[in-house]
C-alpha positions in Angstrom: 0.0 0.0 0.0 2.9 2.5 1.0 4.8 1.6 -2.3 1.3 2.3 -4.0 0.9 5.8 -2.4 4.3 6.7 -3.0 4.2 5.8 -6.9 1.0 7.9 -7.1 2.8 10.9 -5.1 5.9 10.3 -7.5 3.5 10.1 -11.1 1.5 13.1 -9.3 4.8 15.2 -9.2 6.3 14.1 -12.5 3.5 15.5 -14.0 3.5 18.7 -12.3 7.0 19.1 -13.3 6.4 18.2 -17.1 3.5 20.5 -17.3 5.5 23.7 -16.1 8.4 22.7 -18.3 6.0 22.8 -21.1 4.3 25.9 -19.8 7.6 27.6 -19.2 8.7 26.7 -22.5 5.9 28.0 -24.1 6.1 31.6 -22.2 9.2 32.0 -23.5 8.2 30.7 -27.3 5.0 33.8 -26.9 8.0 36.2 -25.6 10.4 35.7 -28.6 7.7 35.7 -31.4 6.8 38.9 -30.3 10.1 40.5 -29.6 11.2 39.2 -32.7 8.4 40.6 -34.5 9.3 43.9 -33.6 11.6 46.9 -35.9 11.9 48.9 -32.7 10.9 49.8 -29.4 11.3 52.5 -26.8 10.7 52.4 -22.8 11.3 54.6 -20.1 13.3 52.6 -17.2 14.6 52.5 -13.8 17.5 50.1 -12.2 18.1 49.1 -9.2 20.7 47.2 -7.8 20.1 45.5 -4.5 16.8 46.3 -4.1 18.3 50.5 -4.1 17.2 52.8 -7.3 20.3 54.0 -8.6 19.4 55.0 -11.7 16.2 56.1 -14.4 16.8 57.3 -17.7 15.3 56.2 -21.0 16.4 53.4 -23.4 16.0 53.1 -27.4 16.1 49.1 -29.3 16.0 48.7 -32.5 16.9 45.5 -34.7 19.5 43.5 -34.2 21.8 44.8 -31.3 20.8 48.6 -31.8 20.4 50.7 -28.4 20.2 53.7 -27.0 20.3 54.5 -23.3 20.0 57.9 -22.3 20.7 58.6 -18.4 20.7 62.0 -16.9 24.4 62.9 -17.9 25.8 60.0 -19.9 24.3 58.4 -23.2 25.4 55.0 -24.2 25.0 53.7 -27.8 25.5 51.0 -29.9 25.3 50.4 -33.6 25.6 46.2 -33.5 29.3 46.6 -33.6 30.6 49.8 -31.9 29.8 51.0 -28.5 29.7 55.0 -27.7 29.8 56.1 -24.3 29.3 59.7 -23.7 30.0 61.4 -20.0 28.6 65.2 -21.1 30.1 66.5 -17.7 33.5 65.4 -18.1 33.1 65.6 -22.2 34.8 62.2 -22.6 33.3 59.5 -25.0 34.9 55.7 -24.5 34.6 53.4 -27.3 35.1 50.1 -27.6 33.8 47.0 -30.0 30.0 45.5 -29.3 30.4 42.2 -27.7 27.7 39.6 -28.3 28.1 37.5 -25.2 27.6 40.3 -23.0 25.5 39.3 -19.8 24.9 43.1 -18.9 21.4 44.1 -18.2 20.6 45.8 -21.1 21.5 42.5 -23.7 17.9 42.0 -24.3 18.1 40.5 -27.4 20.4 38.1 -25.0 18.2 37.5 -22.7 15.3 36.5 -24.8 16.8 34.4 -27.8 20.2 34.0 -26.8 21.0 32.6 -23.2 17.8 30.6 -22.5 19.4 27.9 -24.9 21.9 27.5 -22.6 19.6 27.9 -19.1 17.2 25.6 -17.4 13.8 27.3 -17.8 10.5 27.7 -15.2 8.1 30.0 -14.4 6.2 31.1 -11.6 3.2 33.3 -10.8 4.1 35.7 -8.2 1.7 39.0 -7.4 -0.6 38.0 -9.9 2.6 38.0 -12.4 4.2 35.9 -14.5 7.8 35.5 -14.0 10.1 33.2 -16.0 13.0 32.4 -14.2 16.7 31.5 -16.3 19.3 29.1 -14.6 22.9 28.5 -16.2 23.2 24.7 -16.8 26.9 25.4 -16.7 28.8 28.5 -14.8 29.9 30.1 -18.3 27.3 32.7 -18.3 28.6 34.9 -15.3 25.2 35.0 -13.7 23.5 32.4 -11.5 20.0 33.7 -12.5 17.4 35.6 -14.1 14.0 36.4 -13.7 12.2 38.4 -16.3 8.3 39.5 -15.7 6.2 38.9 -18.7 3.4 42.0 -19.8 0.0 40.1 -20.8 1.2 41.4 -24.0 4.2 39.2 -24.6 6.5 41.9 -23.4 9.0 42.1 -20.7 7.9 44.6 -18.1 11.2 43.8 -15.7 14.1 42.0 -15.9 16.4 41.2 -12.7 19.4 39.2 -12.6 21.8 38.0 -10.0 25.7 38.1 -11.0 28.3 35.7 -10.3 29.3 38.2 -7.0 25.5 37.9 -5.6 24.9 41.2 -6.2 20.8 41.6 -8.0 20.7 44.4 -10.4 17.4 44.8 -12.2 15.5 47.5 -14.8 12.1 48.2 -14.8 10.4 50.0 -18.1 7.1 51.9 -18.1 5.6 53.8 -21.4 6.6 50.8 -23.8 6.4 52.3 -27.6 6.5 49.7 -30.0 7.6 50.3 -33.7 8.1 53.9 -34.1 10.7 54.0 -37.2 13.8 54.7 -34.9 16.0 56.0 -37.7 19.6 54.0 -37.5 21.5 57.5 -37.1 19.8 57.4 -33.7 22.2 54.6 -32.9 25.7 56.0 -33.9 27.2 58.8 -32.4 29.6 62.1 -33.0 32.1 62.7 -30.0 31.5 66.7 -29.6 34.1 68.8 -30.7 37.2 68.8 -28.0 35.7 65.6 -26.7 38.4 63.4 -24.8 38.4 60.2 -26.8 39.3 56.8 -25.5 39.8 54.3 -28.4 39.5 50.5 -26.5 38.8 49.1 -30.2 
């Protein structure tokens, strides 16, 4: 009888586990066909890291690998293949190449086509939200999670992830625009004249 109760606990449990697998997996299938259906999109956001806002500012996507962020006295930009960032304080502009395997915050396009490949997936409904939650299967990711909240339009609303050095950093957009024909000279950039240039190319 035990034996009996336990195999029907175990069956019970299995298929639990196999039908948030599937749900998970199709979450994220919803995310990416929208995301990828996209030209462009614009949001304004805040970050917070530790649970502290340290930061607002808007940010500017546009296909593949173009962004814009826009804080109060630095813009950072990036064509796909070179990154510009501006101080407007100190006039100094670093630039350096676009690196694809980035884990920073802002890798969208990471997050949602790239790195789940190589993550276990699961969701969970927290708040009345859905969250799908990103686990390295291997330690080559430098992060040891990630939980984006979905939209109930296929969106992500916040995305938070935990580094390798336990410290949770995490944006939060507001004001989504979808497709508004962000021209690609929005995503290249001019140091200003007498500009202090640092060339890391």
């Amino acid at each position: 009888m035990k034996k009996t109760v336990a195999l029907i606990f175990a069956l019970m449990f299995f298929s639990v586990s196999i039908y948030a697998s599937v749900r998970a997996d199709s979450l994220l299938k919803s995310l990416q066909n929208k995301f990828n259906s996209l030209k462009d999109f614009s949001a304004y956001f805040t970050q917070t890291s530790n649970g502290k806002v340290n930061l607002s500012g808007r940010l500017f996507y546009k296909k593949k690998d173009k962004l814009r962020i826009e804080f109060r006295n630095v813009i950072i930009i990036s064509n796909g293949k070179t990154n510009w960032n501006y101080n407007k304080k100190q006039n100094k502009t670093i630039i350096s190449s676009y690196d694809s395997t980035n884990p920073s915050i802002y890798s969208i396009n990471n997050f949602i086509n790239n790195f789940p490949n190589r993550c276990y997936i699961r969701e969970k409904e927290q708040n009345k939200k859905t969250i799908l939650i990103l686990t390295p299967k291997k330690n080559d990711l430098n992060f040891k999670e990630v939980k984006i909240w979905l939209t109930g339009s296929d969106l992500i609303g916040e995305i938070e992830v935990l580094d390798a050095n336990n410290i949770t950093m995490s944006i939060k957009f507001s004001h989504i625009k979808l497709n508004e024909g962000l021209p690609d000279s929005y995503f290249s950039f001019n140091p200003p004249k007498g500009s202090n240039i640092i060339d890391l190319r």
